[in-house]
C-alpha positions in Angstrom: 18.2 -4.6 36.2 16.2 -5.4 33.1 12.8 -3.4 32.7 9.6 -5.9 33.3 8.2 -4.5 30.4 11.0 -5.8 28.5 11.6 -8.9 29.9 7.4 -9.8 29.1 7.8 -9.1 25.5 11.0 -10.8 25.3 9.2 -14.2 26.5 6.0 -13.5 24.5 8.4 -13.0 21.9 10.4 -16.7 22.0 7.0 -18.2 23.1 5.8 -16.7 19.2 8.7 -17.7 17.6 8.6 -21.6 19.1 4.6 -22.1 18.5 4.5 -20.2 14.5 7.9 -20.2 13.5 7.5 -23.7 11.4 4.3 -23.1 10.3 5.2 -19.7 9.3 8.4 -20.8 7.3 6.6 -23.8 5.5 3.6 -21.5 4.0 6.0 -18.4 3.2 8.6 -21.1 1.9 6.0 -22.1 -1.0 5.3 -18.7 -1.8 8.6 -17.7 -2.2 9.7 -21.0 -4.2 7.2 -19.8 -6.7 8.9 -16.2 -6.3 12.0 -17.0 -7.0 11.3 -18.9 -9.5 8.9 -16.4 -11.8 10.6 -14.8 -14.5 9.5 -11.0 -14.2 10.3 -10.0 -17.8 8.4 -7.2 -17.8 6.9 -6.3 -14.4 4.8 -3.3 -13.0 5.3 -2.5 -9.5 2.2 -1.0 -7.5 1.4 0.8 -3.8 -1.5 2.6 -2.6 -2.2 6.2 -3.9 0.1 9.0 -2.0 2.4 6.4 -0.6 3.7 6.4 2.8 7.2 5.7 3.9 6.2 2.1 4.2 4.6 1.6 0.7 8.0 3.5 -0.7 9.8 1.2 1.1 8.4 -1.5 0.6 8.0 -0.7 -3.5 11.3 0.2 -3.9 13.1 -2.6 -2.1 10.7 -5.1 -4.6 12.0 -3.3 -7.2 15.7 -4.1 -6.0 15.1 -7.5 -4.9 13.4 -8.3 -8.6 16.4 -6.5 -10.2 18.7 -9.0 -7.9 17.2 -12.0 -8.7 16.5 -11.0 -12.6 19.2 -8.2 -13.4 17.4 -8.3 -16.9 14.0 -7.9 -16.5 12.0 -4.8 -17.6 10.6 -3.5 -13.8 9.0 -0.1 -13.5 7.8 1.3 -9.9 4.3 3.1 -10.0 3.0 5.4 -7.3 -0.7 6.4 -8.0 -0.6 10.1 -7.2 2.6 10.1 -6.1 4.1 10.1 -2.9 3.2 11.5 0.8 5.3 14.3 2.2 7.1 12.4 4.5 7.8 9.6 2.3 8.7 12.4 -0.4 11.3 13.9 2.4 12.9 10.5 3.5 13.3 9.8 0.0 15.6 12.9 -0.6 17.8 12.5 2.6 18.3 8.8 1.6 18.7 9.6 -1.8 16.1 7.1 -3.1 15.6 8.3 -7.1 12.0 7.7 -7.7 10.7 8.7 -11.2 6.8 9.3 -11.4 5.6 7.6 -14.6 2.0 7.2 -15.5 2.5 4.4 -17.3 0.1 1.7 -19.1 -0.4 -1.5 -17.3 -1.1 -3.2 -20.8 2.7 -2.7 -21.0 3.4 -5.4 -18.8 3.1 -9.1 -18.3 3.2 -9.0 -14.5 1.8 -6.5 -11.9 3.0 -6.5 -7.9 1.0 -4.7 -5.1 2.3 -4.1 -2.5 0.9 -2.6 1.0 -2.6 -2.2 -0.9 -5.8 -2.4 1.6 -7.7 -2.3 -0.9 -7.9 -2.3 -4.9 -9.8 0.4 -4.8 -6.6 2.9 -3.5 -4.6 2.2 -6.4 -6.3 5.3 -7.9 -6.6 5.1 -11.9 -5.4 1.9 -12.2 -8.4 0.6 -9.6 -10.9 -1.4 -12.3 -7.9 -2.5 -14.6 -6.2 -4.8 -12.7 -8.4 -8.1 -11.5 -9.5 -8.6 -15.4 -6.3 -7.4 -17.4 -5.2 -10.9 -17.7 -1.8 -9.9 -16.0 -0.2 -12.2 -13.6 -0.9 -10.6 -10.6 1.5 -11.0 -7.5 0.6 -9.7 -4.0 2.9 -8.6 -1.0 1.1 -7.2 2.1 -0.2 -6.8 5.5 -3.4 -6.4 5.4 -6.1 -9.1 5.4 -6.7 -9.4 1.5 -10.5 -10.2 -0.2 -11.0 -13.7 -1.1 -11.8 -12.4 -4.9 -7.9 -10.9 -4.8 -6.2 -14.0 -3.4 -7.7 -15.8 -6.2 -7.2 -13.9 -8.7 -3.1 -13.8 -7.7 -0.7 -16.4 -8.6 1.6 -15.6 -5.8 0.4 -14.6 -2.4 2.7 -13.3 0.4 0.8 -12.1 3.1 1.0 -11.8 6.9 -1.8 -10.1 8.5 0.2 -10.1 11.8 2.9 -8.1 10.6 2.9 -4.7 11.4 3.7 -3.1 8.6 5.0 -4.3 4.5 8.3 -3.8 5.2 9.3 -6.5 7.9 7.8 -9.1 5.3 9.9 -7.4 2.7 13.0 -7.5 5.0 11.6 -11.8 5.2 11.9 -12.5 1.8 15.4 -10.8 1.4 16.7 -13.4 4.2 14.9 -16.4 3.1 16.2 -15.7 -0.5 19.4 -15.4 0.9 19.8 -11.9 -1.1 21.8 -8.8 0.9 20.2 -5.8 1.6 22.0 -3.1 0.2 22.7 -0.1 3.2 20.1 2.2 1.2 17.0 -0.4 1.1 17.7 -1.5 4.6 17.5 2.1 5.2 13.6 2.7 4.0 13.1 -0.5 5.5 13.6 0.7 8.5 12.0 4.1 7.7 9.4 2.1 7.0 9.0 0.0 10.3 9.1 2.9 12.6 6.5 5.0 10.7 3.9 2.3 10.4 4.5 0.8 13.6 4.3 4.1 15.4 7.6 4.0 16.5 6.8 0.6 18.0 3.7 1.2 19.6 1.9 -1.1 17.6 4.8 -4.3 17.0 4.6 -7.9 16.8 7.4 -10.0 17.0 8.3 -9.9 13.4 8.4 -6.0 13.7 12.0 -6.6 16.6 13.2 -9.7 14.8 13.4 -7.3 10.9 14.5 -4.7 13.1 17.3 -6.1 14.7 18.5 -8.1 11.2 18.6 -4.7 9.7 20.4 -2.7 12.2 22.7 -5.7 12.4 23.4 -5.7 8.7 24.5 -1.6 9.4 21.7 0.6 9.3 21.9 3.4 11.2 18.7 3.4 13.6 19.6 6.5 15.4 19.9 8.5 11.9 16.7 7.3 10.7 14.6 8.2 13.6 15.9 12.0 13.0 15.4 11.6 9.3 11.5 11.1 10.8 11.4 13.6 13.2 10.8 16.8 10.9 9.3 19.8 12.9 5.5 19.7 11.9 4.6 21.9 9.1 2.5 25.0 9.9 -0.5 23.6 7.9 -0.4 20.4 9.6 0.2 22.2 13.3 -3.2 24.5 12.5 -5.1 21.4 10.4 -4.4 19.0 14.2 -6.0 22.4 16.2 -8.8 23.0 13.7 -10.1 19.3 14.4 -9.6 19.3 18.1 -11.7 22.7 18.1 -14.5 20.5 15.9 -14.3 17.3 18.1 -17.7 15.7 18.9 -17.5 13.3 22.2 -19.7 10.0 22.9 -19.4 7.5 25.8 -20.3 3.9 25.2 -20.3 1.9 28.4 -17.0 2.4 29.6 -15.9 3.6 26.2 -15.0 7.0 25.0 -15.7 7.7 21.2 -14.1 10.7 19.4 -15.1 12.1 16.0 -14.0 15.7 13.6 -13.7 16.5 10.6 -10.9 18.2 8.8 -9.2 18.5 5.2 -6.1 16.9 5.3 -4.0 14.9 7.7 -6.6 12.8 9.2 -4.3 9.7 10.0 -1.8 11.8 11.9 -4.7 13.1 13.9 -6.9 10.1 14.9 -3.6 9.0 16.0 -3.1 12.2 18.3 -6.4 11.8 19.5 -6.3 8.2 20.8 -2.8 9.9 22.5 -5.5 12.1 24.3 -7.3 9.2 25.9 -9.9 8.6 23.6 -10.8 5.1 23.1 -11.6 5.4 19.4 -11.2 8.3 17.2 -12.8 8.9 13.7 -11.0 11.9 11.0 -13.3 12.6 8.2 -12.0 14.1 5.4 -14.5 15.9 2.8 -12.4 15.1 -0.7 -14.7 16.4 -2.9 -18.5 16.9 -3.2 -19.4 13.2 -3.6 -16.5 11.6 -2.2 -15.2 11.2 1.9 -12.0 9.7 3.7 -12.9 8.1 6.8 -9.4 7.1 9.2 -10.7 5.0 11.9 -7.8 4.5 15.1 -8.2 2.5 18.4 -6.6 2.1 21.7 -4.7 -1.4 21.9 -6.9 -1.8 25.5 -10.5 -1.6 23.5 -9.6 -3.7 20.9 -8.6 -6.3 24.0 -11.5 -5.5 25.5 -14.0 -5.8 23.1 -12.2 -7.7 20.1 -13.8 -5.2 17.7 -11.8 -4.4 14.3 -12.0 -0.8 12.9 -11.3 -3.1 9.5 -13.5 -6.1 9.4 -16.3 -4.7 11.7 -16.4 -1.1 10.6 -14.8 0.2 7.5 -15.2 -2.5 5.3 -19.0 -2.3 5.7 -19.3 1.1 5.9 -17.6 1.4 2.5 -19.5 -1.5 0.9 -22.8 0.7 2.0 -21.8 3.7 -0.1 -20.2 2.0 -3.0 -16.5 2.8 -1.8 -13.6 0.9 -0.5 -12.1 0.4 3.2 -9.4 -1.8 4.5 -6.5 -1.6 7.1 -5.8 -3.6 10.0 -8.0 -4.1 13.7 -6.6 -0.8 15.4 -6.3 1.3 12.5 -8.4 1.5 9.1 -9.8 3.7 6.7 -12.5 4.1 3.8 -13.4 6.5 1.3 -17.2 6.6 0.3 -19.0 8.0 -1.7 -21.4 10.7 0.1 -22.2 14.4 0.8 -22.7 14.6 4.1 -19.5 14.3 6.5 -22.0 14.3 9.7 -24.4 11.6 8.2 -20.9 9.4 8.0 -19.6 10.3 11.0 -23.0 9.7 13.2 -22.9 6.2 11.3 -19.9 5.2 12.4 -20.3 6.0 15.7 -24.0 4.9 16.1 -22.5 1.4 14.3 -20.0 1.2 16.9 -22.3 1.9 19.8 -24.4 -1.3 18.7 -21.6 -3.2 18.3 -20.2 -2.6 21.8 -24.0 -2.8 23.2 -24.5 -6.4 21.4 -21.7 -7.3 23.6 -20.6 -10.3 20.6 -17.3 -9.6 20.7 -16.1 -10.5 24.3 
């Protein structure tokens, strides 16, 4: 017999599909015209600093569509501070050659971001981009500033995706270009890191999964490729922060906050797996400067409707002169401050009047 759980999604999933599908096609359609029409002579390819597996992916499978559609166009990939450790690791296994260039954006007549909260992660190359005078081309999944969307001339965005590379795995299809086995590879890598492994999903997130496994890729491989035994720093970094966890209670709401100096997303995200209803990781960069990773549980964003992007990090990073983006259940900032408490306490006391206001229900 089929599991209920299963059989729910499956209709939530076809109801989706007949409600957006249309409307869906029609706006991406007009980006894509314009894609696929642009020439891409000389093109700069962007991602966040210390790119994840999804930013890789979704870089370097740009990079191969561009070279698919223009097989003589100038295209250069650029990864701000390099890559994260995973994304560094899946890149090896999969034998993805990545070459780490720091290269000048004055170079080029075009400039793609891709999986980019925010311009403000794209590390050196932050304050050049909105006035360079470069065509500026955007692929994400994020909710994107007004001032970015009109400063691009192409805009392919879907907040409800999950992560970058679904969309990616979208535009392949509606082009009508294959997927070579290696990019549907990442792509996939891609999906199940910033998904979660499927605990966050919409139906975009099964529908790129199932084209890709269809068109070969081996889902059973990649999953290993991603489940590396934890790294001793990381193992004592995730006991460190549980030993420094401050705990609050907001109504029915439990609110989690530490401190540590490195892996802060993997450990608001083991935290919310401990029951807490929100968890906060602050992450002390330098003197002036603080990383903020903000996680939710799927039931108090339900609940209360409250976005860790929109309602809390965007704000918070506008207050101290930094930059925040992300999505409603998970989001991040870096400010500028000295104090980790201060920030902490302010998220927290900012979520606790949020909750108390009782606007979001």
């Amino acid at each position: 017999m089929m599991d209920l759980h299963l059989v729910k999604i499956l209709i939530e999933l076809f109801k989706w599909l007949n409600v957006n599908s249309q409307k869906l096609l029609k706006n991406l359609n007009e980006e894509l015209l314009k894609f696929y029409r642009y020439s891409f002579s000389s093109t700069a390819i962007l991602t966040h600093r210390y790119a994840d597996v999804d930013a890789l992916a979704s870089v370097y499978a740009t990079y191969r569509l561009v070279k698919s559609i223009r097989p003589s166009a100038n295209v250069e990939m650029v990864f701000p501070n390099g890559l994260s450790l995973i994304a560094r690791h899946i890149a090896e296994k999969l034998n993805i050659e990545i070459s780490f260039k720091n290269l000048n954006l004055e170079d080029f007549k075009t400039i793609v971001i891709v999986d980019t909260a925010s311009l403000g992660m794209l590390s050196q190359y932050s304050n050049k981009i909105l006035h360079s005078g470069k065509d500026l081309i955007i692929i994400d999944h994020h909710s994107l500033s007004d001032e970015v969307v009109k400063n691009a001339i192409i805009t392919i965005c879907d907040p409800t995706a999950q992560s970058c590379s679904e969309i990616i795995v979208e535009i392949y299809e509606e082009l009508n270009v294959t997927i070579p086995l290696e990019v549907g590879s990442l792509l996939i890598a891609g999906i199940i890191s910033d998904t979660s492994r499927f605990q966050r999903a919409s139906p975009l997130t099964f529908i790129s999964t199932l084209s890709l496994i269809r068109a070969g890729v081996n889902y059973n491989a990649i999953l290993r490729l991603l489940h590396e035994p934890l790294s001793d720093s990381e193992r004592i970094a995730r006991l460190k922060a549980c030993q420094r966890i401050s705990i609050s209670r907001v109504k029915d709401y439990i609110i989690v906050t530490t401190y540590i100096g490195a892996y802060e997303s993997s450990i608001a995200n083991i935290l919310i797996g401990l029951g807490a209803d929100i968890a906060i990781v602050a992450n002390k960069l330098d003197n002036a400067k603080i990383r903020i990773c903000a996680r939710c549980s799927e039931k108090f964003y339900e609940d209360t409707g409250l976005s860790l992007s929109r309602d809390l990090m965007d704000p918070i990073s506008k207050m101290f002169n930094g930059y925040g983006g992300g999505h409603d259940l998970a989001a991040c900032a870096e400010v500028f401050s000295y104090s980790v408490e201060d920030i902490l306490e302010l998220c927290t006391s900012t979520i606790r009047k949020l909750i108390k206001r009782d606007r979001y229900r």
